[in-house]
DSSP file (Angstrom, degrees, kcal/mol; ACC not computed):
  #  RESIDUE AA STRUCTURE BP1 BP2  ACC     N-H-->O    O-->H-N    N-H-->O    O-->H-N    TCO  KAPPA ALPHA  PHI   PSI    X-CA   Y-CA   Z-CA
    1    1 A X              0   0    0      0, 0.0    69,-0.6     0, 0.0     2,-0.2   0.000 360.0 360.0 360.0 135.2   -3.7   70.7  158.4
    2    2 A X     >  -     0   0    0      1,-0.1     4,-5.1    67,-0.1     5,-0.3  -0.492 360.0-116.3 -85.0 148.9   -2.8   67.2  156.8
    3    3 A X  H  > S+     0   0    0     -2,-0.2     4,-1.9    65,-0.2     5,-0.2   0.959 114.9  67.6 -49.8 -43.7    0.6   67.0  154.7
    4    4 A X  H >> S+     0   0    0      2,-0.3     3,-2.8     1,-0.3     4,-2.7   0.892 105.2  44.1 -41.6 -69.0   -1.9   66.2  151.4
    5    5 A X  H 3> S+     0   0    0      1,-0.4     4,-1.9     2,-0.3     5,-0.3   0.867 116.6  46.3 -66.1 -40.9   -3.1   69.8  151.8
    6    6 A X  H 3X S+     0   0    0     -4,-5.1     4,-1.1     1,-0.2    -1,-0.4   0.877 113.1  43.9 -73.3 -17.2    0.1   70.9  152.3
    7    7 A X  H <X S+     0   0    0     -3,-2.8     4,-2.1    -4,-1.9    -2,-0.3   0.940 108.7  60.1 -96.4 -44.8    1.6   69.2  149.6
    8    8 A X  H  X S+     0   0    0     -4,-2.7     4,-1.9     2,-0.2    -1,-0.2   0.755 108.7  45.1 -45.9 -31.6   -1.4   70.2  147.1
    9    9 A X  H  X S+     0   0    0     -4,-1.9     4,-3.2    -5,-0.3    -1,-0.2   0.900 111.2  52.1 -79.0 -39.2   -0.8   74.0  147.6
   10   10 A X  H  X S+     0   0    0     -4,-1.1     4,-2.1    -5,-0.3    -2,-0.2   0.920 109.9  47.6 -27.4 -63.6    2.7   73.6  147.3
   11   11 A X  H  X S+     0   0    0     -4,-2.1     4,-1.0     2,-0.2    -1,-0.2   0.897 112.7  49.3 -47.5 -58.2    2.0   71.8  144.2
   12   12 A X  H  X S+     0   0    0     -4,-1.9     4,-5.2     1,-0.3     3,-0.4   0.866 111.3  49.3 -49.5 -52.0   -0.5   74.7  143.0
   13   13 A X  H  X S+     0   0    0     -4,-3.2     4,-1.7     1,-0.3    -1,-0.3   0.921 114.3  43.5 -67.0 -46.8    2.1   77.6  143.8
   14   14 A X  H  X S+     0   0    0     -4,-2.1     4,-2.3     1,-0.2    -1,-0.3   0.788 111.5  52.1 -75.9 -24.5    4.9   76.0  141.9
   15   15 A X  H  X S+     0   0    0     -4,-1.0     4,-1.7    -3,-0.4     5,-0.3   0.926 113.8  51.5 -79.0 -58.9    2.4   75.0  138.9
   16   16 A X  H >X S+     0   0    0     -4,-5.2     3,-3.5     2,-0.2     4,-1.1   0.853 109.1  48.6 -38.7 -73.0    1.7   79.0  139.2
   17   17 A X  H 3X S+     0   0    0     -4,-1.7     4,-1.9     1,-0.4    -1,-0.2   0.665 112.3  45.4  17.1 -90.6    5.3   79.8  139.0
   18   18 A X  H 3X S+     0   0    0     -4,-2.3     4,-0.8     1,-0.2    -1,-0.4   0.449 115.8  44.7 -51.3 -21.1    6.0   77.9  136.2
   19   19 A X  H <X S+     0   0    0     -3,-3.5     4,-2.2    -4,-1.7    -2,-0.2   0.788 112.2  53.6-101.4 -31.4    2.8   79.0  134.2
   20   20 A X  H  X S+     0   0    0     -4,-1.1     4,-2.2    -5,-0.3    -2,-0.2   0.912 111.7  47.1 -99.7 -43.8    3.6   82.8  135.3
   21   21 A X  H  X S+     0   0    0     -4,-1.9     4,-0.7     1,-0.2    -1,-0.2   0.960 115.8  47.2 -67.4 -52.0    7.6   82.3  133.7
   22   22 A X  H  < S+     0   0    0     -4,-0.8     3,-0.4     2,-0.2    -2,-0.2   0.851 102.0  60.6 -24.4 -63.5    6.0   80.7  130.6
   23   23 A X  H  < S+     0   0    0     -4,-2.2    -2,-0.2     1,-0.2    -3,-0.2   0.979 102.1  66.1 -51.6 -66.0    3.5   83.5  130.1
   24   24 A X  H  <  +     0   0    0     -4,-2.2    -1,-0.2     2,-0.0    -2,-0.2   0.497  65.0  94.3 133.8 161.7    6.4   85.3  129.8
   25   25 A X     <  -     0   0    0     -4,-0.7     2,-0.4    -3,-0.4    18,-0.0  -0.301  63.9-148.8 -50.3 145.4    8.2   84.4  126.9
   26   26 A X        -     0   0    0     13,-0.1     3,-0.0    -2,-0.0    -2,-0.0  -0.970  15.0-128.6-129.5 126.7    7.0   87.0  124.1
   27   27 A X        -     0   0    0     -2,-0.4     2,-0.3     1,-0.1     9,-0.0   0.038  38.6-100.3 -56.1 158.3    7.1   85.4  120.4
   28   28 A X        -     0   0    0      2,-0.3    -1,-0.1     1,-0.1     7,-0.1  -0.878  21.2-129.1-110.9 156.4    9.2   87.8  118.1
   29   29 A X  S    S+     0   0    0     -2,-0.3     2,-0.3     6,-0.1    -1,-0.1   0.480  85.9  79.4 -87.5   4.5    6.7   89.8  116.2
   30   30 A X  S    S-     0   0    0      2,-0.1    -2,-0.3     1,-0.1     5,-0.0  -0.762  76.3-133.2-107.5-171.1    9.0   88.7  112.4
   31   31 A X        +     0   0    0     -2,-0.3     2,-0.2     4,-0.1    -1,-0.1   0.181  66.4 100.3-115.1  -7.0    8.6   85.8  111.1
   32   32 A X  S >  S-     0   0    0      1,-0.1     3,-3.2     2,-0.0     4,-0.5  -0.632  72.1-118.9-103.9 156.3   12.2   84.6  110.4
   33   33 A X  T 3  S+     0   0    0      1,-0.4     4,-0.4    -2,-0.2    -1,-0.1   0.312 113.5  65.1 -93.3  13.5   14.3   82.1  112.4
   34   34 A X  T 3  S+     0   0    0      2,-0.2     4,-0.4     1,-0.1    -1,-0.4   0.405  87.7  71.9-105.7   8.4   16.8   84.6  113.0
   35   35 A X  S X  S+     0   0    0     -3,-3.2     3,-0.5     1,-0.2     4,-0.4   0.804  94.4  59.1 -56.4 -32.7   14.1   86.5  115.1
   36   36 A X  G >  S+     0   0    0     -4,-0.5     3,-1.7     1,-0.2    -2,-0.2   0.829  83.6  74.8 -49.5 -61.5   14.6   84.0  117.3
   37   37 A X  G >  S+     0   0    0     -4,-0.4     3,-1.8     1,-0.3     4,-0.3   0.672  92.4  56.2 -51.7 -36.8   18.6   84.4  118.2
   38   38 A X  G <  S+     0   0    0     -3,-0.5     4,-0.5    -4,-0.4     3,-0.3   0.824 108.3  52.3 -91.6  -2.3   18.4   87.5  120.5
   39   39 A X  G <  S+     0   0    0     -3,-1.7     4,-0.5    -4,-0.4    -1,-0.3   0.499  79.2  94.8 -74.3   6.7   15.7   85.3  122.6
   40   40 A X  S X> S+     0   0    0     -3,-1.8     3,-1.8     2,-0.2     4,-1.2   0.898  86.8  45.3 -54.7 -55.6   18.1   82.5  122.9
   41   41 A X  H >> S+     0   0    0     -3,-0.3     4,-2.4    -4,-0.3     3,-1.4   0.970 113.3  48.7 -56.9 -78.0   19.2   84.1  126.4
   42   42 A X  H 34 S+     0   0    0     54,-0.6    -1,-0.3    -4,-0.5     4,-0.2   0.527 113.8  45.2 -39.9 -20.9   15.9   84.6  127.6
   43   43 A X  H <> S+     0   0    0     -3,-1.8     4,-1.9    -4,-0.5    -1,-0.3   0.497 108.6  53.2-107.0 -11.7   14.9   81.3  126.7
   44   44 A X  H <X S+     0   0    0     -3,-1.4     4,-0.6    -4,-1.2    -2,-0.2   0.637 114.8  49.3-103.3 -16.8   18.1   79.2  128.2
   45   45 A X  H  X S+     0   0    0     -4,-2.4     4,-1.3    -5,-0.2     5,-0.2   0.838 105.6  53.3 -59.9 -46.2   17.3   81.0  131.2
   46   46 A X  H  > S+     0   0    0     -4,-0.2     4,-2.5    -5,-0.2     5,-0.3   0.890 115.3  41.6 -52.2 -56.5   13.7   80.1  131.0
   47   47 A X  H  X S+     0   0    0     -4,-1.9     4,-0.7     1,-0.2    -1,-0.2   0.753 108.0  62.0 -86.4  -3.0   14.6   76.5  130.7
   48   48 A X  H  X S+     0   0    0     -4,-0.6     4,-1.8     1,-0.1    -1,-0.2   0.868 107.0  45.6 -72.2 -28.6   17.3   76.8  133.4
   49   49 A X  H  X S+     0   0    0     -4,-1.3     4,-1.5    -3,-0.3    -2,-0.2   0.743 105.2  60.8 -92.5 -42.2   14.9   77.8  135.9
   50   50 A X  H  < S+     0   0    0     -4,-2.5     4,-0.3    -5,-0.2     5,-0.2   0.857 103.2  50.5 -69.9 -24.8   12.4   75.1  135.0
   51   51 A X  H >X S+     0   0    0     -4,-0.7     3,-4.9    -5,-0.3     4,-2.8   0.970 107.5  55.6 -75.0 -50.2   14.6   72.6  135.7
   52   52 A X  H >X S+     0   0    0     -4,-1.8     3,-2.9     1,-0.3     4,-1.0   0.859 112.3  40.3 -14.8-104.5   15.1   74.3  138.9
   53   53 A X  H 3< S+     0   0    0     -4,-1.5     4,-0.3     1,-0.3    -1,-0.3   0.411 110.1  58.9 -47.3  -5.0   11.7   74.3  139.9
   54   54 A X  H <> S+     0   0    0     -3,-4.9     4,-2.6    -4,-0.3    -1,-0.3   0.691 107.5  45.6 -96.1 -17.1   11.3   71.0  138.6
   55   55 A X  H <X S+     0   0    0     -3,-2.9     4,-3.8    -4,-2.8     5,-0.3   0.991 116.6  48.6 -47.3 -67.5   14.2   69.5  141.1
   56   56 A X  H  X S+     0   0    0     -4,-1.0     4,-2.5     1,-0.2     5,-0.3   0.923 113.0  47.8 -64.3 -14.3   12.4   71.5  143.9
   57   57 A X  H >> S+     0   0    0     -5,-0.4     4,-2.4    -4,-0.3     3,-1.2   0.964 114.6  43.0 -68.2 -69.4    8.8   70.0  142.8
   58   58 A X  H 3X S+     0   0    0     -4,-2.6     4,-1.4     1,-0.3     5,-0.2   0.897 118.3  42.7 -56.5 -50.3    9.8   66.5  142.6
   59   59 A X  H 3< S+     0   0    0     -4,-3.8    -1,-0.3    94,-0.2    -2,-0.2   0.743 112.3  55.9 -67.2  -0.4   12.0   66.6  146.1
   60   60 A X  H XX S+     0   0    0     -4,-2.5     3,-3.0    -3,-1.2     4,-2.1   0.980 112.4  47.0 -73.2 -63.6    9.0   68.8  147.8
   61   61 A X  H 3< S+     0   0    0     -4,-2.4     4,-0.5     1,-0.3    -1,-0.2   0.673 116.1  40.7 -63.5 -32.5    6.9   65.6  146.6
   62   62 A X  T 3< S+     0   0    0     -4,-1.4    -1,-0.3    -5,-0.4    -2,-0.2   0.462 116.5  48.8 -93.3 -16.0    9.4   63.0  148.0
   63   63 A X  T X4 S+     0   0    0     -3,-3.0     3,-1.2    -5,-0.2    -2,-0.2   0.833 109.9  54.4 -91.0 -35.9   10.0   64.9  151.3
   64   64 A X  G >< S+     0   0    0     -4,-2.1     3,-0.9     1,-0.3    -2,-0.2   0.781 105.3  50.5 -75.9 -31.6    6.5   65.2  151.6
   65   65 A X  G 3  S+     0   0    0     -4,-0.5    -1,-0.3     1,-0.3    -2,-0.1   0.302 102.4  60.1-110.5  -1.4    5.6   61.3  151.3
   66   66 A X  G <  S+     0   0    0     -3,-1.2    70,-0.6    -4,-0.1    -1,-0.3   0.244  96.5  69.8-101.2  27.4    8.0   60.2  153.8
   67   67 A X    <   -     0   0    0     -3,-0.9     3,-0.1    -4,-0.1    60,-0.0  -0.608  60.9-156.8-122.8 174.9    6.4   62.3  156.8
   68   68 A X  S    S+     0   0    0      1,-0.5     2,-0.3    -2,-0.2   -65,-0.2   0.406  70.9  23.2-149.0   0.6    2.9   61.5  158.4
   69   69 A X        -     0   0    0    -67,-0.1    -1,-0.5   -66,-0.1     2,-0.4  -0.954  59.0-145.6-162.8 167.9    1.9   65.3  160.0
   70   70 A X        -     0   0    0    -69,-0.6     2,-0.4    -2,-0.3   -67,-0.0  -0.933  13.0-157.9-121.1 130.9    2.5   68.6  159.6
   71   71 A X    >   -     0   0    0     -2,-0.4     3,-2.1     1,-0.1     4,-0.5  -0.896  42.8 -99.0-127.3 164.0    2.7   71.6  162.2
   72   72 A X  T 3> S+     0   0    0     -2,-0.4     4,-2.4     1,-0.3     5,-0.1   0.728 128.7  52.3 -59.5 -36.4    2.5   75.3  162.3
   73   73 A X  T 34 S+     0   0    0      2,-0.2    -1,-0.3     3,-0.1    53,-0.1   0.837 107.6  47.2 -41.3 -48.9    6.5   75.1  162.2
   74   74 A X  T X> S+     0   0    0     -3,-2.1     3,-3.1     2,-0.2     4,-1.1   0.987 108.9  65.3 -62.3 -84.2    6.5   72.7  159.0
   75   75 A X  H 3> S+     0   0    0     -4,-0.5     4,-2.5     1,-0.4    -2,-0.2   0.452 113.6  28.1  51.8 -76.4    3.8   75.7  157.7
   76   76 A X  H 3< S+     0   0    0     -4,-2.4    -1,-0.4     1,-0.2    -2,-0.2   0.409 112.3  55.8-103.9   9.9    6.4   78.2  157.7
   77   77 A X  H <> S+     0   0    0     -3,-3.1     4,-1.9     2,-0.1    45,-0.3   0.505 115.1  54.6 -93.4 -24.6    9.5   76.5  157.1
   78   78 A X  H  X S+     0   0    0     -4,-1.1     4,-1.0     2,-0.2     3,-0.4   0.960 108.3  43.1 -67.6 -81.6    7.1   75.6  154.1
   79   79 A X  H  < S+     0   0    0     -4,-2.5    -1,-0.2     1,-0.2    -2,-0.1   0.684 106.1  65.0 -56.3 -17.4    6.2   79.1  153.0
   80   80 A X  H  > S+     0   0    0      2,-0.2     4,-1.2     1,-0.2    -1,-0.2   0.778 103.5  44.9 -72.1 -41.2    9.7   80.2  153.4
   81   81 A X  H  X S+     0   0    0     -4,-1.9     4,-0.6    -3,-0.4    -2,-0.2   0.570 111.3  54.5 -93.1  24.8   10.9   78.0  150.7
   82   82 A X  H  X S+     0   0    0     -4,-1.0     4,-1.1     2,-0.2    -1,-0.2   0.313 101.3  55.2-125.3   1.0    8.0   79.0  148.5
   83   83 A X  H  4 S+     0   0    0      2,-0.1    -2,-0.2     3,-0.1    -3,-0.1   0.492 108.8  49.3-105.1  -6.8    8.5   82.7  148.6
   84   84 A X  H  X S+     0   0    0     -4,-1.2     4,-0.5     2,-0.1    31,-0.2   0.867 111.6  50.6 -94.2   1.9   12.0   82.1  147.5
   85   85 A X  H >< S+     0   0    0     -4,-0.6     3,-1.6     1,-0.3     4,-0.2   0.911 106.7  54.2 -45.6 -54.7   10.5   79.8  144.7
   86   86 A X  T 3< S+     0   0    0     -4,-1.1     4,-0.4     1,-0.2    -1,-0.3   0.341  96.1  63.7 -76.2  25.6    8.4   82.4  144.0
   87   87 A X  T 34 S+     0   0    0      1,-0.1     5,-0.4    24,-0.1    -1,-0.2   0.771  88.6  79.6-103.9 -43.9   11.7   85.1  143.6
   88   88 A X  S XX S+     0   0    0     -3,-1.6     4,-0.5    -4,-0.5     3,-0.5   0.595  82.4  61.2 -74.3   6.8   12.9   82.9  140.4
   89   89 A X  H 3> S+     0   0    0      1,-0.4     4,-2.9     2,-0.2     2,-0.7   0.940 108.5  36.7 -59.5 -79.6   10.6   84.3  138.1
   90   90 A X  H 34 S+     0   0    0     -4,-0.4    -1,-0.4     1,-0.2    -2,-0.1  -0.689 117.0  54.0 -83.0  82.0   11.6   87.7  138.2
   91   91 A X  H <> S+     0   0    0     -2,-0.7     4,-2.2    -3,-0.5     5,-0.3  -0.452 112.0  48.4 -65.9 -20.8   15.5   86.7  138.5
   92   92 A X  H  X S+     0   0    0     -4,-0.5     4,-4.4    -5,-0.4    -2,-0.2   0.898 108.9  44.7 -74.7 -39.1   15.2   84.8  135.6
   93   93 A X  H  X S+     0   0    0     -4,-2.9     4,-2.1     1,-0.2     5,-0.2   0.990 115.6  57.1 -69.8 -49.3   13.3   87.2  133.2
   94   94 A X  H  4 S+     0   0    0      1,-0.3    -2,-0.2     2,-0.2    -1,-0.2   0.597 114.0  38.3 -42.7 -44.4   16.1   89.7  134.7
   95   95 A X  H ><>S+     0   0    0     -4,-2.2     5,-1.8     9,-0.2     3,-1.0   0.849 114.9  49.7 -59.6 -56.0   18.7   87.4  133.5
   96   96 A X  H ><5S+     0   0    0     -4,-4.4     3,-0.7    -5,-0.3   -54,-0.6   0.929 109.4  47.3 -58.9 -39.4   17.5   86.5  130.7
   97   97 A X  T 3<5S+     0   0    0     -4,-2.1    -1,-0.2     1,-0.3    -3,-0.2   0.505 111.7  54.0 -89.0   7.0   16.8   89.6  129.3
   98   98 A X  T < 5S-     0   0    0     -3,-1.0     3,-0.3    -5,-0.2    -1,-0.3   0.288 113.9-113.3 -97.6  -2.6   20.1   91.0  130.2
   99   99 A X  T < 5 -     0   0    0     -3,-0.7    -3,-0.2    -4,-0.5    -4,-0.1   0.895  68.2 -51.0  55.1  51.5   21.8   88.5  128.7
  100  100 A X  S   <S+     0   0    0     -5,-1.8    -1,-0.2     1,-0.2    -5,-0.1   0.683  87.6 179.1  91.3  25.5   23.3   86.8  131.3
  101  101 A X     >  -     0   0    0     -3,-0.3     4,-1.8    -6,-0.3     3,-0.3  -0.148  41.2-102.9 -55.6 164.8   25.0   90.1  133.3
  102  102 A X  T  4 S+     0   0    0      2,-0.2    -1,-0.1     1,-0.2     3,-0.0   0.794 112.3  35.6 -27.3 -83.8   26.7   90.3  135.9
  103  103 A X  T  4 S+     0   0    0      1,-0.2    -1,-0.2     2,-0.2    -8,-0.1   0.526 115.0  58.2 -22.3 -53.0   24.3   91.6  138.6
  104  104 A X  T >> S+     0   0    0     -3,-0.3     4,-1.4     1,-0.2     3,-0.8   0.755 109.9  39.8 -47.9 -64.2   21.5   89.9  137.2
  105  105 A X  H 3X S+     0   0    0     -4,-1.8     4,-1.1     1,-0.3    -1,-0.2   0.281 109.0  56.0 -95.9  20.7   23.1   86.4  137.5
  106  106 A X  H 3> S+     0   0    0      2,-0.2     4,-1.5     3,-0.1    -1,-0.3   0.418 104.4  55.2-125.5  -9.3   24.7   86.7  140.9
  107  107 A X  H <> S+     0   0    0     -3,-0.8     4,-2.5     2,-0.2     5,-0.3   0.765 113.7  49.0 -94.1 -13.1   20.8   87.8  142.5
  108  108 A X  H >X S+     0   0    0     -4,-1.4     4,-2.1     2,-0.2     3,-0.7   0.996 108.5  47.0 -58.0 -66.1   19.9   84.3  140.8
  109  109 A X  H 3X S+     0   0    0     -4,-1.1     4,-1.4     1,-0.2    -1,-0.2   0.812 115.0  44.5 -45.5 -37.2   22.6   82.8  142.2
  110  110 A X  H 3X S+     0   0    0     -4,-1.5     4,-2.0     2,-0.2    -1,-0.2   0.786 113.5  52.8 -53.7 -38.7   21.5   84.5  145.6
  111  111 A X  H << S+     0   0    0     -4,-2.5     4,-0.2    -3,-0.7   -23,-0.2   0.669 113.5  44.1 -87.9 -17.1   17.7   83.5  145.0
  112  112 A X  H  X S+     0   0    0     -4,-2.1     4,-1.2    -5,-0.3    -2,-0.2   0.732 109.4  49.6-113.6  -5.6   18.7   80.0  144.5
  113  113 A X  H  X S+     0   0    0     -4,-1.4     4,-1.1    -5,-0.3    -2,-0.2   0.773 116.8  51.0 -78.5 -21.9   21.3   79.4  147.5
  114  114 A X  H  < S+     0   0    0     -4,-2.0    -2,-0.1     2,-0.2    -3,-0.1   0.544 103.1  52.6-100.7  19.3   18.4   80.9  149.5
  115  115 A X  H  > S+     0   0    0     -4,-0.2     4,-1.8   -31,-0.2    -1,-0.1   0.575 108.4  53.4 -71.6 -38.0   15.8   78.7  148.1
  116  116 A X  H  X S+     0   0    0     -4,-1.2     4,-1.5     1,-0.2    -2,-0.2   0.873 106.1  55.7 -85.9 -17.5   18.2   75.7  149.2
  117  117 A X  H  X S+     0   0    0     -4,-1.1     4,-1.1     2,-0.2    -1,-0.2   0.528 110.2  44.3 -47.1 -15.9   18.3   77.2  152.7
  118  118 A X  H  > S+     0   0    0      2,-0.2     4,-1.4     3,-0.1   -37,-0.2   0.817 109.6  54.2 -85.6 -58.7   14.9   77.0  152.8
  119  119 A X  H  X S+     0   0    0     -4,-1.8     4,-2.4     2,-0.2    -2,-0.2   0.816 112.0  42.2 -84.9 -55.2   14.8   73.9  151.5
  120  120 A X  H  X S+     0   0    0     -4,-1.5     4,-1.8     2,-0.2     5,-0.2   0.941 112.5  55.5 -70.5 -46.9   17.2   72.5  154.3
  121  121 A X  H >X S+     0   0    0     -4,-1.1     4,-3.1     1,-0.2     3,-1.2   0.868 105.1  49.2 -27.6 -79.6   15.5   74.3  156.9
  122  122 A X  H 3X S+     0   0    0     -4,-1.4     4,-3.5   -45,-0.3    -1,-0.2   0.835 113.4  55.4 -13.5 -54.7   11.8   72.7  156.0
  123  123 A X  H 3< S+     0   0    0     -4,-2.4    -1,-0.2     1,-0.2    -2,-0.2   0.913 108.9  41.5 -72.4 -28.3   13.9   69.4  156.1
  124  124 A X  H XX S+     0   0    0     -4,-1.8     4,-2.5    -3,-1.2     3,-0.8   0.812 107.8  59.9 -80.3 -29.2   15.1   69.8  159.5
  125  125 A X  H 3X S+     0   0    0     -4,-3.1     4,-2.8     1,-0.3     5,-0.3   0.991 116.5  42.0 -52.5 -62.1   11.7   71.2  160.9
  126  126 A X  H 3X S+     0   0    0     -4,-3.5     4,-1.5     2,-0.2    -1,-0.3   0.787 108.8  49.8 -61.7  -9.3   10.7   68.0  159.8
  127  127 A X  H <> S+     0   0    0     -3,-0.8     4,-0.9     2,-0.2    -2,-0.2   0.947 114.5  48.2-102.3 -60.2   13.3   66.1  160.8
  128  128 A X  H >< S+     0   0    0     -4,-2.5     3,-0.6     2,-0.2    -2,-0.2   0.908 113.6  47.8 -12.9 -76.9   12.9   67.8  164.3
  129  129 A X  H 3< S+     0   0    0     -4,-2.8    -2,-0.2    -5,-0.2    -3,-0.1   0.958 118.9  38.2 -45.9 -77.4    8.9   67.1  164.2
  130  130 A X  H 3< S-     0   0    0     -4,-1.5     3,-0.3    -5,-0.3     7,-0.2   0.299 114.7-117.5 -60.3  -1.7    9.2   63.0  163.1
  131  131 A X    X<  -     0   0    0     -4,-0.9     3,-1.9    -3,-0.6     6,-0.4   0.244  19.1 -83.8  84.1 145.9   12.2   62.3  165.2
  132  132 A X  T 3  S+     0   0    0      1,-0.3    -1,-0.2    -4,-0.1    -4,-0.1   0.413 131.4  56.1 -83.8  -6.4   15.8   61.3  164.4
  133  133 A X  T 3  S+     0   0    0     -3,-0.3    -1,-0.3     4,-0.0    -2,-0.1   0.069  90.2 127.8-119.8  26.9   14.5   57.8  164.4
  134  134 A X  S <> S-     0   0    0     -3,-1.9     4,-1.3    -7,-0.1   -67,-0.1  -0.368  74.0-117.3 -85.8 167.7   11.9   58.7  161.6
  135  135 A X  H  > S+     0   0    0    -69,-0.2     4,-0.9     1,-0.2   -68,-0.1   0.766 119.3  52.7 -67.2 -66.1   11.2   57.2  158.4
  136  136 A X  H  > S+     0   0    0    -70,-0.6     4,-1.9     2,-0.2     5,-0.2   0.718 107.5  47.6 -41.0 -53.4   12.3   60.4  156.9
  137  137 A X  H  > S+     0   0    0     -6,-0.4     4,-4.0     1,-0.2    -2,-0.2   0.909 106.9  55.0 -61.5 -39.4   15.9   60.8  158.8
  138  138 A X  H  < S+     0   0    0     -4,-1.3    -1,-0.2     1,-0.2    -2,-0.2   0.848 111.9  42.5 -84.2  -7.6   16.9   57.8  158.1
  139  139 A X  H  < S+     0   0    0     -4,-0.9    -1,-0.2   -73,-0.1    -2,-0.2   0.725 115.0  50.3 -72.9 -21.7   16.1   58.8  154.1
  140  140 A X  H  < S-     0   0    0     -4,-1.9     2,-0.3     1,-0.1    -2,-0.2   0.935 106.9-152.2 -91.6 -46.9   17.8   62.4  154.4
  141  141 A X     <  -     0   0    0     -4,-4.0    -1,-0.1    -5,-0.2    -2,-0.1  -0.604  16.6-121.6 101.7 163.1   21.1   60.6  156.0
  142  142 A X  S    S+     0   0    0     -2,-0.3     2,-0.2    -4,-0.1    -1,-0.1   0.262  73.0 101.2-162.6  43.6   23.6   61.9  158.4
  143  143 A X  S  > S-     0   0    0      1,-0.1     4,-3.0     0, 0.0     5,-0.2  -0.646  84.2 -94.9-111.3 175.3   26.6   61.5  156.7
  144  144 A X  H  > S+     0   0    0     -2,-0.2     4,-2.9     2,-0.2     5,-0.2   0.965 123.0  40.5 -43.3 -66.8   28.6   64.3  154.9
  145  145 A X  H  > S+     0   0    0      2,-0.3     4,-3.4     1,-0.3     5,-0.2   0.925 118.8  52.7 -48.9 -58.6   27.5   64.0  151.2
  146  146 A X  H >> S+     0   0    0      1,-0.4     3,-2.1     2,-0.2     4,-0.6   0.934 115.8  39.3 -62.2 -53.7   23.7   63.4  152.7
  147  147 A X  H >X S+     0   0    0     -4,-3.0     3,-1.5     1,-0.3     4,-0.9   0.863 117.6  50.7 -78.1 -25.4   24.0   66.7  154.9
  148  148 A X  H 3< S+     0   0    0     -4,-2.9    -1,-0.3     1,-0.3    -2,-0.2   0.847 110.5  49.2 -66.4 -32.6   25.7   68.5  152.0
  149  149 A X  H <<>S+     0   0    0     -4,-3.4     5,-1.0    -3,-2.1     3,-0.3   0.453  98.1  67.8 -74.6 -11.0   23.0   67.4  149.5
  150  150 A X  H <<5S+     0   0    0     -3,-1.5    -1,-0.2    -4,-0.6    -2,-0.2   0.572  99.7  48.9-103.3   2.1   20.4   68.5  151.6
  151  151 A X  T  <5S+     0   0    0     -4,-0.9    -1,-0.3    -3,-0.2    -2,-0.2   0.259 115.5  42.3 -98.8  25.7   21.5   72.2  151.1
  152  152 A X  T   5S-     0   0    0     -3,-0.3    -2,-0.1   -37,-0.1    -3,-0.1   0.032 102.3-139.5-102.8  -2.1   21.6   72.1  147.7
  153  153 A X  T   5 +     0   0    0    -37,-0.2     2,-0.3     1,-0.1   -94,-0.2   0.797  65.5 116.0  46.0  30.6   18.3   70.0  147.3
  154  154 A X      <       0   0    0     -5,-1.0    -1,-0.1     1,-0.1    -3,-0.1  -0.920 360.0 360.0-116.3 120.6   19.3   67.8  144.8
  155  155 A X              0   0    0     -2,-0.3    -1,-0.1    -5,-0.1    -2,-0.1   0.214 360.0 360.0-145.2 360.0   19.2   64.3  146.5
């Protein structure tokens, strides 16, 4: 499989994601802007999570364009972080529609520290595949900050 293919399904599933969290929001059936307030929760959730997914879209895109092949490892190191992508859907409506409990927000917090495990995993399978003298290593780093930024996948 070429990285393009991989990176295009990637693409697709996270575009799903995002359309599926969107879908959804439910409009309040009155008409007045104080229909609005008790989706406020539901919606700051909505847009917490879209940033999320827009973090993991854009470094997916950037990990993906310093690498030149993909292997059955990369695959599933792949598909590991995209089923915990796919998790933030339902923690998010969960949150949101709980208004930010307890329970609620601590399996978000669980579904997105094990999305950046994922995330770092995927980076070392590549890093592993393309070599320590790759194009790629020498973008991820090897210093504290780098290796600390690459479990939290904002780099």
């Amino acid at each position: 499989m070429s990285k393009d293919r991989l990176e295009a399904f990637s693409d697709g599933v996270i575009a799903i994601i995002i359309t599926i969290m969107v879908l959804e929001l439910r409009p309040p059936s009155a008409t007045t802007w104080a229909a609005l307030v008790p989706l406020v929760p539901v919606f700051l959730s909505y847009v917490l999570s879209f940033v999320f997914l827009g973090i993991y879209w854009n470094n997916h895109h950037h990990l993906l364009q310093a690498i030149e092949r993909v292997d059955g490892r990369v695959l599933w190191a792949n598909m590991h972080l995209l089923f915990w992508l796919s998790m933030v859907h339902f923690v998010t409506a969960w949150m949101g529609e709980n208004r930010f409990a307890t329970r609620p927000v601590a399996l978000y917090g669980i579904v997105m520290l094990m999305a950046g495990f994922a995330f770092f995993i995927l980076e070392h399978t590549l890093v592993a595949l393309h070599g320590q003298d790759s194009r790629l290593a020498t973008a991820l780093g090897d210093d504290f900050k780098s290796k600390a930024s690459l479990f939290c996948s904002v780099h």
